[in-house]
C-alpha positions in Angstrom: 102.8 106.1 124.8 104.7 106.0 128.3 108.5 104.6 127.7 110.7 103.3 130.0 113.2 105.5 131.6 116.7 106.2 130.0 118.2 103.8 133.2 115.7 101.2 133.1 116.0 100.8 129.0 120.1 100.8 129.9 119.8 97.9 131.9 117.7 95.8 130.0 120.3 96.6 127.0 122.8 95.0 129.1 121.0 92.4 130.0 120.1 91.5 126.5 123.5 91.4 125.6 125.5 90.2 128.7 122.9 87.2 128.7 124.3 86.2 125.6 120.5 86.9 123.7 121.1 89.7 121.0 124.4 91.4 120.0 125.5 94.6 118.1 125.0 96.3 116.0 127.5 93.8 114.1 130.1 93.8 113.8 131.1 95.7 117.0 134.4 95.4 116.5 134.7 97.2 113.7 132.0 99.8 115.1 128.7 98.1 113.7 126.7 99.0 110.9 123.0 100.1 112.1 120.1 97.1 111.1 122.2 94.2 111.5 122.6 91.9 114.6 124.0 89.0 115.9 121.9 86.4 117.7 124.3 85.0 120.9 123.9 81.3 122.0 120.6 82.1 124.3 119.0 84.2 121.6 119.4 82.2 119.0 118.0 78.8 120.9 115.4 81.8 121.3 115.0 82.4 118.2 114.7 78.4 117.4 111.6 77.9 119.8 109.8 81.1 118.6 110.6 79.7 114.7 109.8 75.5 115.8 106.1 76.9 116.9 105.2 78.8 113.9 106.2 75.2 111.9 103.9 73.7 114.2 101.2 76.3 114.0 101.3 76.5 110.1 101.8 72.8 110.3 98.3 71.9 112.2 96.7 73.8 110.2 97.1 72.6 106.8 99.5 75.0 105.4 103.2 73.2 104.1 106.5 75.0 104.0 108.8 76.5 100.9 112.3 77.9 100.4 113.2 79.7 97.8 115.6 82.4 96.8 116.5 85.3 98.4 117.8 87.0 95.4 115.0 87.7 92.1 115.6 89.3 88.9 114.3 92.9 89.0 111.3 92.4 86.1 109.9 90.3 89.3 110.4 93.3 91.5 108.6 95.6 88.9 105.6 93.5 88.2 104.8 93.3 92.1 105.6 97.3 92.2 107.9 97.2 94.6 110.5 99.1 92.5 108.3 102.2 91.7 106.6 102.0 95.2 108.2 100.3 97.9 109.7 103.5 100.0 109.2 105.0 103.1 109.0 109.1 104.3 111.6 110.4 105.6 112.2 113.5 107.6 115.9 115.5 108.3 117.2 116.8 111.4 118.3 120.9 110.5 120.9 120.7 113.1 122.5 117.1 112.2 121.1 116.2 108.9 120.0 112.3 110.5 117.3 110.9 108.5 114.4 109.2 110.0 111.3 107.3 109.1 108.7 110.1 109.6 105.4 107.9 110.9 108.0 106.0 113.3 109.4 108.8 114.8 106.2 110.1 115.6 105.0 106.2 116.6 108.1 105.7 118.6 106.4 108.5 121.0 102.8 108.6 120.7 100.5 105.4 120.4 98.7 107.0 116.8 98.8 105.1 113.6 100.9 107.7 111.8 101.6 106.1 108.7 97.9 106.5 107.8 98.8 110.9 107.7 99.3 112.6 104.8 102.4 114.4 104.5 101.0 117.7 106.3 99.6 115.9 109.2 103.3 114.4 109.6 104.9 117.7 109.6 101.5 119.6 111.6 102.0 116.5 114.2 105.8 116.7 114.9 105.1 120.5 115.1 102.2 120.7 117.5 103.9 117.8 119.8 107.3 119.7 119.6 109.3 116.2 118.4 113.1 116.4 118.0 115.8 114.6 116.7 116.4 111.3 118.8 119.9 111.7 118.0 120.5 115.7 118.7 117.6 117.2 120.4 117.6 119.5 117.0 114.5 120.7 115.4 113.8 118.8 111.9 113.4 120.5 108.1 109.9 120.7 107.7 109.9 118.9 104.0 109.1 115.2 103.6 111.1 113.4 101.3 111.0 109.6 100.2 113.7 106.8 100.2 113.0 103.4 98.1 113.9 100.2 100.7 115.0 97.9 98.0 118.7 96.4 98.3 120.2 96.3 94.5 122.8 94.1 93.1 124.1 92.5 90.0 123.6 88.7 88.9 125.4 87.8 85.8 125.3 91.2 84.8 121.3 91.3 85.7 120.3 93.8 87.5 118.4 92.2 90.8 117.1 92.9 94.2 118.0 90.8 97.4 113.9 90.0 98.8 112.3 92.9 101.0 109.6 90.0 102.2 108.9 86.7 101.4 106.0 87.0 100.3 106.4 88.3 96.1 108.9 84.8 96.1 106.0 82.5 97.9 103.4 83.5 94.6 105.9 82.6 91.8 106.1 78.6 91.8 102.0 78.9 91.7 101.7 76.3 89.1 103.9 73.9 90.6 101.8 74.4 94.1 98.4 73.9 92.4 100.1 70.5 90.8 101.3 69.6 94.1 97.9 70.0 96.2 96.4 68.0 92.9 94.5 71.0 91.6 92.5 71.6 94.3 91.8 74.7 96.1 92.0 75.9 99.2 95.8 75.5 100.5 98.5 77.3 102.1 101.7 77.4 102.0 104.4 79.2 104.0 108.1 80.5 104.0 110.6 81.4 106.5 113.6 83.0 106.0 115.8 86.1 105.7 114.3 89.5 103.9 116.2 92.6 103.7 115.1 96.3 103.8 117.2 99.6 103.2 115.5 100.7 106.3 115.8 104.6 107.4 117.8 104.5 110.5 117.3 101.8 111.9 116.7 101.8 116.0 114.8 99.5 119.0 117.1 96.5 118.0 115.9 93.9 115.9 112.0 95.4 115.7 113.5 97.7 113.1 116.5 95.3 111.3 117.7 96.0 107.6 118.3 92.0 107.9 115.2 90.5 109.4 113.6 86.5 109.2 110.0 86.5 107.6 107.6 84.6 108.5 104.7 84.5 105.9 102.1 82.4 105.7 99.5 82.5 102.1 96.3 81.1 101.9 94.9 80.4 97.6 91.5 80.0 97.6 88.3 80.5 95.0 87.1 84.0 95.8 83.6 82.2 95.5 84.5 80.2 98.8 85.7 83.2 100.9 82.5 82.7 102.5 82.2 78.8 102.9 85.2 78.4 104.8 85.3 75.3 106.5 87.0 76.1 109.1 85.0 79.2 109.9 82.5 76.8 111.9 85.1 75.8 114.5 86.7 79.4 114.9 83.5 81.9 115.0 82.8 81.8 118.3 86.7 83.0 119.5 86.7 86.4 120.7 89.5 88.5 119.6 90.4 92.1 121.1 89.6 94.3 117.8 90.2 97.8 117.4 88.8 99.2 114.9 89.6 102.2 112.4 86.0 103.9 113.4 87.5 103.5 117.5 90.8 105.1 116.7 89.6 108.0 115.0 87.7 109.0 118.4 91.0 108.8 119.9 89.9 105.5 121.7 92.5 103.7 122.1 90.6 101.0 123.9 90.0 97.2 121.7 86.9 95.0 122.1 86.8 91.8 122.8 84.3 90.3 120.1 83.6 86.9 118.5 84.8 87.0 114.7 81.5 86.0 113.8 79.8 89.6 115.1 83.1 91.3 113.5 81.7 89.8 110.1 78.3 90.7 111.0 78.6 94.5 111.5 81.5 94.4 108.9 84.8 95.0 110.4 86.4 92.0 108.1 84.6 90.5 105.1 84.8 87.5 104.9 84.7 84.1 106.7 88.4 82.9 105.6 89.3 86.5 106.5 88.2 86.0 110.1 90.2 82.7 110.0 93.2 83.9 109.0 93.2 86.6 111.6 92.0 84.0 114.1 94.9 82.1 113.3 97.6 84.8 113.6 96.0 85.9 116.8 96.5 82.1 117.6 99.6 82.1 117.0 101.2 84.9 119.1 99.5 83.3 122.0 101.3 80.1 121.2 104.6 81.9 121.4 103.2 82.7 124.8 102.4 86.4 124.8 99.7 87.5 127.4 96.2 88.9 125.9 96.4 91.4 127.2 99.4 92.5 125.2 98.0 91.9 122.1 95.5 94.0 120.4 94.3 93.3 116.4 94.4 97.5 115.0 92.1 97.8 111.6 94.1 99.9 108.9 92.9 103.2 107.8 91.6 103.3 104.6 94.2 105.8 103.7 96.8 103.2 104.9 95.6 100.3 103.6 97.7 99.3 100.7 95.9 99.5 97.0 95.6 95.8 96.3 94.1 95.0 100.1 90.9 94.3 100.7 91.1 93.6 104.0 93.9 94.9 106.0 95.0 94.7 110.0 97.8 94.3 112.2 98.4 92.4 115.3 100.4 95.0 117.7 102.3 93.9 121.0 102.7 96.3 124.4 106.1 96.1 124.8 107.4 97.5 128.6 109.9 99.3 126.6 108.4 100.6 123.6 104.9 100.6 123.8 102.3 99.0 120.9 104.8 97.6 118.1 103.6 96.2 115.0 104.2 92.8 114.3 102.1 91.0 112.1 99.9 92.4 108.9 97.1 90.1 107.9 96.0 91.4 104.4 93.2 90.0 101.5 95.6 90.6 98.8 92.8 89.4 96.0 94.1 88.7 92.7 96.6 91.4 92.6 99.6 89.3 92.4 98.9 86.1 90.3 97.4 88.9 88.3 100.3 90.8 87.9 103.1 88.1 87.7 100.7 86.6 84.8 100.9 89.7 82.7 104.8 90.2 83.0 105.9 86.7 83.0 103.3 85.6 79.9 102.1 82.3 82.2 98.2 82.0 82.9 98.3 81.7 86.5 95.0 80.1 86.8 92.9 77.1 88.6 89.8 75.4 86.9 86.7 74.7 88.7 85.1 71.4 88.4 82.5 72.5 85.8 85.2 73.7 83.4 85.3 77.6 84.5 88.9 79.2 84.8 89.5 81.6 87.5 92.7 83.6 89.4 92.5 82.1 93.0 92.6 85.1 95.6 95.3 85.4 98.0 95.3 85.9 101.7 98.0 86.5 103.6 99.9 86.3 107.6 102.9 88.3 106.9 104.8 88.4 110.0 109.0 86.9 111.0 110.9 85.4 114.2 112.8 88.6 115.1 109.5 91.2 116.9 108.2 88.1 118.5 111.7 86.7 120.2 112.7 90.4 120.9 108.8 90.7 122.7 109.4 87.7 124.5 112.6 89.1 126.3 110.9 92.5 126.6 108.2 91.1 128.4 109.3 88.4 130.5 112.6 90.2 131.4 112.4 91.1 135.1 115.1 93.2 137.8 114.1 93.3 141.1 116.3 95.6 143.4 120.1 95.7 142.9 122.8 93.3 142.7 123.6 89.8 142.1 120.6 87.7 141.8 118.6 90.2 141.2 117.5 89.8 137.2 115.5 87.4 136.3 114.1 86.1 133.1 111.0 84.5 133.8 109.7 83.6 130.2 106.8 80.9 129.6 108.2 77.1 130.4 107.3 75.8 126.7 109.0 78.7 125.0 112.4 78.8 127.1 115.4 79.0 125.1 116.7 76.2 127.9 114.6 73.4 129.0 116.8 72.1 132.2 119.8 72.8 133.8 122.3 69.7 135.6 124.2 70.3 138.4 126.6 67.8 140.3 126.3 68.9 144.0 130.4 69.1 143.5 132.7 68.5 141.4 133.6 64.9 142.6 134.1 62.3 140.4 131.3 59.5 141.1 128.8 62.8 140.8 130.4 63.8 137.8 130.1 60.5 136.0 127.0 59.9 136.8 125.8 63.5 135.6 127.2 63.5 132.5 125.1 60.5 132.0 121.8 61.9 132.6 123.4 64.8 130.6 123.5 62.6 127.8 120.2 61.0 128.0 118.6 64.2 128.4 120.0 65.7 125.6 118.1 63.4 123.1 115.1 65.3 124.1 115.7 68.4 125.5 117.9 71.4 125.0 120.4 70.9 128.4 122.2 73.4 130.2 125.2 71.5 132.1 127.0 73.9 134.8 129.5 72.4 137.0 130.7 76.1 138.4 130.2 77.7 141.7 128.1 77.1 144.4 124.6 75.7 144.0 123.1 78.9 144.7 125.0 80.5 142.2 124.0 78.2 139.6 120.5 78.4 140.5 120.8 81.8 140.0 122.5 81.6 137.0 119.6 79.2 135.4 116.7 81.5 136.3 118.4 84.4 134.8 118.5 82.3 131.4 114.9 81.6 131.9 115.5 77.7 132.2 112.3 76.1 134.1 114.1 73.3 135.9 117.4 72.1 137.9 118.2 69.1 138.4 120.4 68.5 140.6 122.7 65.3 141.5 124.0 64.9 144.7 125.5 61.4 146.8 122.1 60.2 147.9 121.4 60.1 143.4 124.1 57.5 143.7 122.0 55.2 146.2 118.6 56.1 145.5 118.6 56.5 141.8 116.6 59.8 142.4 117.6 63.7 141.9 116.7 67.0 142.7 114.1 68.8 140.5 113.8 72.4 140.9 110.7 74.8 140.0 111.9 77.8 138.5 109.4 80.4 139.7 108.3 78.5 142.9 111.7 77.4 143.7 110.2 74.5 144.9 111.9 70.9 144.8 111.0 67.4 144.5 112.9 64.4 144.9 112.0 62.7 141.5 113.3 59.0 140.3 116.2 59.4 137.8 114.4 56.6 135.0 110.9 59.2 135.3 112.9 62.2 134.4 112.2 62.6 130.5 108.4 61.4 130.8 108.2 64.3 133.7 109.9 66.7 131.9 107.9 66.5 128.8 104.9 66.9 131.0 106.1 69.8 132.9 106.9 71.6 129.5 103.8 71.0 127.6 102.0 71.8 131.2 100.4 68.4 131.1 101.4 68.1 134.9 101.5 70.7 137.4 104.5 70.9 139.1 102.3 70.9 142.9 101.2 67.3 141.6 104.4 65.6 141.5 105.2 63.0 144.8 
């Protein structure tokens, strides 16, 4: 994996922060504490976006949304087996004692799915490829040692865990869902909403967070429909870049593009609601505007595939700075956990078909969160051409910028001013509205493209008399001279790219 250089990874740092999109470690004043961040006014509208199109992903397609608690009592955390098994391997530098997650560290470098080795091929691969301490250069103790993620605390003298995903919290109120949907199966459900992992030094910003939003979407169905999925029909056809585990352990690390219906054919997933769900995670990463070409779907190794998975891959993004990142796991979880919160909890967690029979529906799940997708959308659409002023600009997709338009009065006089801070107004009941009276125009222009807004509109003293602005193309830098009572119906066709920007007279 080819990483950017130590300058280039610099400035985008600064940019990240100076542009007001991620901050910290928080709190910085008080020197940070590694895994936790603070989201600055243009991240965090960010953030909104990337979070108001996974409500509208999940939305369309039949799933509904849940909150519940962050905190559970730890007999939850023990029936699901994250207690006893939720931990990563860690490795220790001999010259500075930092601890690191041992498959990242090796990830971080080389584009291998590392937490698929066993403990010796860790150690024999950070050998052979001479990998040292991020921190020190120092050579690390060859011994692998373990480190459980889970956060502890005390609830009314109740021992208790704050969530390390949403999911284990999403299976609980199963009853109450299968009441809700009035006892009929298939439906999904989905959560967002902080998770929190004792994560082994934390790096790479918010990819690797101890606080982190989740993003998990479950699917209950009879496991005698897996393969009569409705929606199968509609979806088959869509091909979807697939690597799978037989392709990576000849060291290709090309995908293919095939149709889910051929990937269920020669096996690769198994089952039609499978295919569905990974059609529908692919789906949604494309939404939040990513380019194809950055995505690929990786198969996990049988050896890596967690116990209670059936079917088990990850969507994975080329970042410019980091190479392929994990974001998304789309696992058949069976009956594993109604199964196991039944036995603890003494509740049947069971549906009834309609001849009478009882069963345990199987889950499936899209397990992914808000954070590796926002910070991938800066990564990717973050570009610095030359130096100076100007220079940086943040040319993100239209639909997904964190700032929809910006209004400038030509100067600060007040007839312009009055009558900017009225279309101001009326935009705002629609749009998220950047209003900069600072500066030259140029500079303001500037400003706006470096914030990734896709339009300016600017008011000058002909506005007064003709009722009509300037509208400004962000990539282009075109303009058009547009009538001041069209504005919202263009601008909602601009941003859902209903209407091409060329078309407008």
């Amino acid at each position: 994996m080819i990483k950017k250089s130590e300058k280039d990874l610099k400035e985008f740092s600064s940019f990240v922060q100076e542009a007001g999109l991620i901050w910290g470690p928080s709190p910085e004043i008080y020197g940070g504490l590694a895994g936790f961040y603070t989201y600055g006014p243009l991240g965090k509208l960010l953030k909104n976006k990337v979070e108001s199109s996974i409500r509208q992903t999940f939305n369309q397609n039949g799933f509904r949304e849940i909150e519940g608690p962050t905190v559970l009592p730890n007999e939850v955390w023990k029936a699901s087996g994250h207690l006893e098994t939720f931990k990563d391997r860690t490795i220790k530098c001999k010259k500075c004692s930092a601890v690191f997650r041992a498959d990242k560290l090796i990830e971080e470098n080389h584009d291998v799915p590392a937490d698929s080795f066993s403990e010796k091929e860790i150690l024999d691969f950070i050998k052979k490829n001479k990998i040292k301490c991020p921190t020190c250069k120092g050579d690390f103790v060859e011994k692998i040692e373990k480190q459980n993620l889970m956060l502890g605390t005390i609830v009314g003298g109740k021992e208790a865990s704050l969530r390390p995903e949403t999911a284990t919290g999403t299976y609980l109120p199963f009853l109450r869902y299968y009441n809700y949907f009035r006892k009929k199966l298939p439906f999904g459900v989905f959560q967002i909403g902080k998770a929190y992992r004792n994560e082994i030094s934390p790096r790479q910003n918010v990819l690797r967070g101890r606080e982190f939003t989740q993003a998990e979407g479950q699917v209950f169905v009879d496991p005698k429909e897996k393969n009569s999925w409705e929606g199968y029909k509609e979806i088959k056809g869509e091909k979807l870049p697939f690597w799978p585990e037989s392709e990576q352990k000849k060291g290709e690390h090309k995908e293919k593009l095939i149709s889910v219906e051929e990937a269920l054919k020669k096996k690769l997933i198994k089952s039609e609601v499978y295919g569905w769900c990974i059609w529908l995670a692919y789906t949604q990463f494309r939404n939040f505007g990513i380019p194809s070409e950055k995505i690929r779907l990786r198969q996990h190794h049988q050896d890596e595939k967690a116990f209670y998975a059936d079917d088990a891959w990850d969507i994975e993004i080329k970042l410019n700075n980091y190479g392929w990142v994990e974001v998304c796991g789309v696992h058949d979880r069976t009956d594993y956990d109604l199964k196991k919160h039944a036995e603890a909890s003494g509740i049947k967690l069971e549906a009834v078909r309609e001849n009478g029979e009882k069963f345990v529906p199987h889950v499936l799940e899209i397990a992914f969160g808000s954070d590796r997708p926002t910070y991938a959308l800066i990564d990717l659409f973050y570009e610095k051409k030359g130096e100076g002023e100007g220079k940086t600009t943040f040319k993100i997709p239209y639909h997904i910028s964190p700032i929809d338009v910006s209004v400038f009065p030509l100067m600060k006089k007040e007839e312009l001013l009055s009558l900017s801070e009225k279309i101001k107004q009326d935009l705002e009941k629609n749009f998220v509205v950047d209003y900069d009276i600072s500066g030259s125009i140029g500079k303001r222009y500037l400003r706006s493209a470096g914030a990734g807004t896709p339009y300016a509109i600017t008011i000058d003293y002909d506005s007064i008399k003709d009722k009509a602005v300037t509208l400004r193309d962000r990539d282009s830098e075109k303009q058009k001279r547009v009538k001041i009572s069209e504005l919202k119906e263009i601008l909602n066709g601009l941003l859902s790219e209903e209407v091409d920007f060329k078309s407008l007279k």
